[in-house]
KESETI-301153 format. One record per residue: x negated, y negated, z negated of N, C-alpha, C in turn. Coordinates in steps of 0.1 Angstrom, whole numbers, padded with zeros to 4 digits, always signed. Layout:
<atoms>
XYZXYZXYZ/...
</atoms>
This chain:
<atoms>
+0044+0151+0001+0058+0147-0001+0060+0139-0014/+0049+0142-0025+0057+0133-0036+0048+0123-0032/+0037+0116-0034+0032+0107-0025+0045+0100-0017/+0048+0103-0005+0058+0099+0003+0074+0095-0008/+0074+0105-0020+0088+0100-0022+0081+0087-0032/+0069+0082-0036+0067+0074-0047+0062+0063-0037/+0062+0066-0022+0063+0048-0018+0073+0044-0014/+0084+0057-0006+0096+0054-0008+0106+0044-0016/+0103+0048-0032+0108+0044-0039+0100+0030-0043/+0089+0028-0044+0080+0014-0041+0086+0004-0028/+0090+0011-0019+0095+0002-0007+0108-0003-0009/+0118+0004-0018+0130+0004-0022+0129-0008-0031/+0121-0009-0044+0123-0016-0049+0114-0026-0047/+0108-0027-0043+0100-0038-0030+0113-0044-0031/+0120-0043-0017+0132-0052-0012+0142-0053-0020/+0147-0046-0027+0157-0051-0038+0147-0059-0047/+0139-0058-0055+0134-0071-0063+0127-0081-0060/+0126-0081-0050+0124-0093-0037+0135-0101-0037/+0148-0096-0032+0160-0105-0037+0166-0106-0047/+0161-0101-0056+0167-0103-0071+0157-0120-0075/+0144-0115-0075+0138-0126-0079+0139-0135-0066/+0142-0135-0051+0149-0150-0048+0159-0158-0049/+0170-0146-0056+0181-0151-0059+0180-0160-0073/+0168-0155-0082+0169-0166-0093+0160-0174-0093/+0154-0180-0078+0149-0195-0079+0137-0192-0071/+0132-0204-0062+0125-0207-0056+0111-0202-0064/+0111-0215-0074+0099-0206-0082+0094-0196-0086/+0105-0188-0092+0100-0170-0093+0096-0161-0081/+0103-0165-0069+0100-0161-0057+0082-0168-0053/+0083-0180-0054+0067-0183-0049+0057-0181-0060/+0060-0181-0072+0048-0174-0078+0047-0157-0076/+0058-0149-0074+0057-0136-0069+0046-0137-0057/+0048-0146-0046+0040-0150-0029+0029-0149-0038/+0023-0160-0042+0010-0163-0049+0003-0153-0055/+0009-0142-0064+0003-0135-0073+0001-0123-0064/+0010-0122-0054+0008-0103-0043-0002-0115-0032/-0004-0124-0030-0012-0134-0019-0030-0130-0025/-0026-0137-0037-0043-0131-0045-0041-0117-0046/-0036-0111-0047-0040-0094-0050-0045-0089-0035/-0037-0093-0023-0040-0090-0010-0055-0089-0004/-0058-0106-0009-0068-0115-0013-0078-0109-0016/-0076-0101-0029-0088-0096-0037-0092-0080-0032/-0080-0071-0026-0084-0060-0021-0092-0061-0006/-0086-0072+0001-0093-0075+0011-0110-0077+0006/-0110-0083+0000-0130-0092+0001-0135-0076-0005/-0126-0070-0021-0134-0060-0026-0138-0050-0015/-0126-0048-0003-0131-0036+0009-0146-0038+0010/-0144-0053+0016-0153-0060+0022-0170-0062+0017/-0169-0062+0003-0180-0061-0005-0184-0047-0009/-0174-0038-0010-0177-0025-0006-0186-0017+0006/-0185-0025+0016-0190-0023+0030-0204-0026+0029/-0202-0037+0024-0217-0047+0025-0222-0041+0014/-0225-0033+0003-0232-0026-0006-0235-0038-0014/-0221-0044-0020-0221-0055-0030-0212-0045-0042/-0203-0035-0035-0201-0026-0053-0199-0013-0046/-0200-0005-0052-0204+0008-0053-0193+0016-0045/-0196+0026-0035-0189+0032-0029-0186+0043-0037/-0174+0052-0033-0171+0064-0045-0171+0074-0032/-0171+0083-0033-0172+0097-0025-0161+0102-0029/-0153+0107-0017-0139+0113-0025-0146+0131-0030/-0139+0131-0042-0143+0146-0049-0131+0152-0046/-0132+0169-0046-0122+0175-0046-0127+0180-0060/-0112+0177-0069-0116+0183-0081-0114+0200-0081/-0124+0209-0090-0122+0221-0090-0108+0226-0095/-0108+0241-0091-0094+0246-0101-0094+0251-0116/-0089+0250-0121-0084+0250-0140-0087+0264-0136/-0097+0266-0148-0099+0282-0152-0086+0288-0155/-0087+0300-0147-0076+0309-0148-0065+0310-0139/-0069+0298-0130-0057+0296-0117-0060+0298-0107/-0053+0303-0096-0056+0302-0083-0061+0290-0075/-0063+0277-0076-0062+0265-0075-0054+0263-0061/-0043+0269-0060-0029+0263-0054-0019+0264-0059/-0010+0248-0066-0006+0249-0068+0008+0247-0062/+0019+0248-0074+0034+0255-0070+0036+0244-0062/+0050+0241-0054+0056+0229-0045+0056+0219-0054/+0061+0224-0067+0070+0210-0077+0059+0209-0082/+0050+0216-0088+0041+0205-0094+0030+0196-0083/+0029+0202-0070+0020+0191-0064+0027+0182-0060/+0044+0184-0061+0050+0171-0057+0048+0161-0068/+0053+0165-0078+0054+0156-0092+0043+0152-0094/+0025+0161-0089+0013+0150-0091+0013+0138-0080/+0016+0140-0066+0020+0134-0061+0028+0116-0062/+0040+0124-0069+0050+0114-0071+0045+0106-0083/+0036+0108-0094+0029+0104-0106+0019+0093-0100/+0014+0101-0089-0001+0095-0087+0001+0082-0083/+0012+0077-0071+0022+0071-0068+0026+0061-0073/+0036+0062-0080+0040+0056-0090+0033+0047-0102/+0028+0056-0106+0016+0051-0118+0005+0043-0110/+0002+0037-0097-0005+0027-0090-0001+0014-0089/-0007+0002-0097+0003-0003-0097-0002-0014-0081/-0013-0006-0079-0015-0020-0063-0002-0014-0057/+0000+0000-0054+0009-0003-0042+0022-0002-0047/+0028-0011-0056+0038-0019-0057+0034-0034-0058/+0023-0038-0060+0023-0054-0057+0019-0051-0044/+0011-0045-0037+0015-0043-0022+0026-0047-0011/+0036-0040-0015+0047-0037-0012+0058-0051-0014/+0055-0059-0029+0060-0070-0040+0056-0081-0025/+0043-0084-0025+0038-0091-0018+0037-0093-0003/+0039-0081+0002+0045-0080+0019+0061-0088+0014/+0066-0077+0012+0083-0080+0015+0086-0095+0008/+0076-0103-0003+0082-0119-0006+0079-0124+0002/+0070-0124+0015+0069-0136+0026+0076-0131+0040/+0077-0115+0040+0080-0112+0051+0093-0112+0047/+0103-0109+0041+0117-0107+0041+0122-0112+0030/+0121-0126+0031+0126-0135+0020+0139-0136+0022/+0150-0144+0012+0162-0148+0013+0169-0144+0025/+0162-0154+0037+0171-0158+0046+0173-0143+0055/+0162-0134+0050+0167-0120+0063+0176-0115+0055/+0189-0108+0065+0199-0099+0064+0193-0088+0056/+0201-0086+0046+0199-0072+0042+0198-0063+0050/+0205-0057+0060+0200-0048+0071+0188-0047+0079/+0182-0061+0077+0172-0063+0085+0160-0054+0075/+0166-0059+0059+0153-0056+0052+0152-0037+0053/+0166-0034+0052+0171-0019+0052+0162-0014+0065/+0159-0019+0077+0156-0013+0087+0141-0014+0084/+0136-0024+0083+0122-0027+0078+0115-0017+0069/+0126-0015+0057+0121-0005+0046+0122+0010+0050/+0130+0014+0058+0134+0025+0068+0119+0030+0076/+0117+0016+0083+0106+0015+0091+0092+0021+0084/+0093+0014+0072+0078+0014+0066+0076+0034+0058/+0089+0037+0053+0086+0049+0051+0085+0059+0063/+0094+0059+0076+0088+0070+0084+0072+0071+0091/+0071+0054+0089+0053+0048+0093+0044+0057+0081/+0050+0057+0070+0040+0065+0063+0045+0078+0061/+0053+0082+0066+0052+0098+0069+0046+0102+0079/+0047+0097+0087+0041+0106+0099+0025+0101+0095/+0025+0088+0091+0004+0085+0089+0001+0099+0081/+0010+0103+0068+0004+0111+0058+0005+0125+0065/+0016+0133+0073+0018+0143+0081+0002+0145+0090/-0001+0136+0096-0012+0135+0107-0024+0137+0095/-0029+0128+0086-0037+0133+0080-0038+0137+0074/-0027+0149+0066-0027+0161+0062-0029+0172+0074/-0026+0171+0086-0033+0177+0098-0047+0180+0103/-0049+0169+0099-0065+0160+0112-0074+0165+0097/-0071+0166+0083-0083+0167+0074-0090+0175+0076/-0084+0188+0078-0089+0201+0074-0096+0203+0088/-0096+0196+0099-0106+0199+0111-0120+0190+0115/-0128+0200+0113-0138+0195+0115-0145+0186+0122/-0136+0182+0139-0141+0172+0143-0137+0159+0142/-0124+0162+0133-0115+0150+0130-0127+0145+0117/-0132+0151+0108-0144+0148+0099-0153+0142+0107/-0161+0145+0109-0172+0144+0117-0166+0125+0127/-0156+0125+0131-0153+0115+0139-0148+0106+0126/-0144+0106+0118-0139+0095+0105-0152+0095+0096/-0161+0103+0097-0172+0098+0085-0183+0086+0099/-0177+0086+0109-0188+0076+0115-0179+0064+0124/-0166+0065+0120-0155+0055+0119-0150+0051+0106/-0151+0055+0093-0147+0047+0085-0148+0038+0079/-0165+0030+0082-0170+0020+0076-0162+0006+0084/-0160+0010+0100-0155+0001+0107-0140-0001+0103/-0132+0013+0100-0118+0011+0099-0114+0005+0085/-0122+0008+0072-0120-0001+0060-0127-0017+0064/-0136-0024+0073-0139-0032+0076-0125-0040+0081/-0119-0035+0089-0107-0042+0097-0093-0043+0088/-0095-0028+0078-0084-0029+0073-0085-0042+0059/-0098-0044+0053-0101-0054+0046-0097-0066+0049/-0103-0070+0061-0101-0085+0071-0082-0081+0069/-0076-0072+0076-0062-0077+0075-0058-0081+0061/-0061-0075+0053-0056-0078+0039-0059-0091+0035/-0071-0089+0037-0077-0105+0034-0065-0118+0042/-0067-0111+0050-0060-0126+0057-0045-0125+0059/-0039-0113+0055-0021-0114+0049-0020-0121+0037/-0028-0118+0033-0030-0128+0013-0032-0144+0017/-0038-0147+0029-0042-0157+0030-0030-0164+0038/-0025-0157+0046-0011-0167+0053+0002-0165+0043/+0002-0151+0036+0011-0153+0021+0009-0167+0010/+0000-0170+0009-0004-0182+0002+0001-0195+0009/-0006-0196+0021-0001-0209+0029+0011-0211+0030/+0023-0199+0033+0035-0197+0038+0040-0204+0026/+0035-0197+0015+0042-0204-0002+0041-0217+0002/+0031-0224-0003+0024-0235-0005+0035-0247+0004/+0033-0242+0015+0042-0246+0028+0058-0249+0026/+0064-0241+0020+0076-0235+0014+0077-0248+0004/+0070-0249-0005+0068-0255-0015+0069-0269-0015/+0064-0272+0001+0059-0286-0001+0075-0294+0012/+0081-0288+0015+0094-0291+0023+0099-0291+0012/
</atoms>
């Protein structure tokens, strides 16, 4: 849940500073395109070179518990590590920067963006609900450790190539 409330609030201001910065000019708007275009850009190929054993894969750790604790902790504090961990990322706010400047520029309705942004957090509730479900079973393991090289492969290529029609779209924009 803090996770979920800290992309929430990334999706929020996603779309409000999306039209803040197109309301003060074409150019702040397309260099925003350009700069979330290369970031897209760059997490796409790094997936990518990750796969291909061009940089170093990490193994997710489960860190131990602090001497002296039960290592479960209270609601509020795993929400607030959560909501920290979140927050303090700053890809997924140029994520978020970089979707919503090509996808929901100027000309969409605020409602539109409202339903969009609506959209994007129940998409990531229910993704984060499911795999806080699906982790803790064993064949849901077992089936993701010999699907995952394929699903960061695909999920790379999309990034890669959203950065890449985010760029064109600018450029494009630019040149009318």
């Amino acid at each position: 849940l803090g996770i979920l409330s800290g992309v929430s609030l990334q999706i929020t201001l996603g779309i409000t500073g999306i039209s803040l910065i197109f309301t003060r000019g074409e150019l702040a708007g397309g260099i925003v395109g350009l700069a979330g275009g290369a970031w897209l850009i760059y997490l796409g190929l790094r997936g990518l070179a990750g796969i291909f054993g061009r940089s170093p894969r990490r193994e997710m750790q489960v860190p131990e518990p602090s001497p002296g604790t039960t290592g479960n902790p209270t609601f509020a504090d795993a929400w607030l590590q959560g909501l920290l961990v979140n927050l303090l990322n700053p890809k997924a706010l140029l994520f978020f920067l970089s979707i919503f400047s090509i996808m929901l520029g100027p000309e969409v309705p605020l409602e539109v963006r409202i339903a969009c942004g609506l959209t994007m957090i129940v998409v990531q509730a229910a993704a984060f609900t499911l795999v806080a479900l699906a982790a803790d079973q064993t064949r849901f393991k077992s089936r993701w450790t010999r699907l995952q090289t394929w699903l960061e492969a695909g999920i790379s290529c999309i990034l890669t190539g959203l950065g890449i029609w985010i760029w064109i779209s600018t450029w494009l924009s630019w040149m009318d």
